[in-house]
C-alpha positions in Angstrom: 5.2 23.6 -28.1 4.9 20.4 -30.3 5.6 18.5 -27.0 2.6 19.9 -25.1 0.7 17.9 -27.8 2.1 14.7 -26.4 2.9 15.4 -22.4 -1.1 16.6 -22.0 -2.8 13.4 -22.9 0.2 11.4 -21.3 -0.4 13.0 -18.2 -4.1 13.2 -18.4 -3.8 9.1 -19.1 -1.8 8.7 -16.0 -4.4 10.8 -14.1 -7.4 8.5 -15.2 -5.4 5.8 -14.0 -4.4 6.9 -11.0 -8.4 7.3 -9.8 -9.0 4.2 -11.3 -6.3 2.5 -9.2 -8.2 4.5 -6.0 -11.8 3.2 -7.0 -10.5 -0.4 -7.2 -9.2 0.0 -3.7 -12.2 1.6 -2.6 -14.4 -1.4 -3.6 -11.9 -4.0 -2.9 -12.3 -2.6 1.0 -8.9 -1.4 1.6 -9.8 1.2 3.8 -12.7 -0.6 5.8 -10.9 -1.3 9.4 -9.0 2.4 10.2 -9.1 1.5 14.1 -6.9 -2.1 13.0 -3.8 -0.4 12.5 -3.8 1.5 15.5 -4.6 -1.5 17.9 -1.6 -3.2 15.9 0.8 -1.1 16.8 0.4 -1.5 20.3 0.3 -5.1 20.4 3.2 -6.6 22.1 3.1 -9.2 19.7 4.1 -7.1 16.5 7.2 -5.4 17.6 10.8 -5.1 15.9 12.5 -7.8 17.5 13.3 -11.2 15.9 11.7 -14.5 17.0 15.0 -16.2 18.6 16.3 -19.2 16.6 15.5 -22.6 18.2 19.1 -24.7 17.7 17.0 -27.3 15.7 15.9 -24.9 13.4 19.6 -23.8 12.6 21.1 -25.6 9.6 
């Protein structure tokens, strides 16, 4: 029981931190462009594939 004492404010720490971590985000604007990503991913020019080495680029 002795550890409840110690894992209650530990974990209620980590929770105040945790929300502070989402307010920061909030103001820094993180989450102002949720159409972005989904226009990205259907751009032809983001996709999986390497850019092909030019031969003077290779060392």
């Amino acid at each position: 029981m002795e550890v409840l004492a110690i894992l209650i404010p530990v974990s209620l720490f980590l929770g105040l931190v945790g929300l502070g971590a989402f307010v920061w985000t909030l103001r820094k604007g993180q989450y102002d462009d949720p159409e972005g990503d989904s226009r990205r991913i259907l751009d032809p020019r983001y996709d999986d594939k390497p850019m092909p080495v030019k031969d003077d680029q290779r060392g």
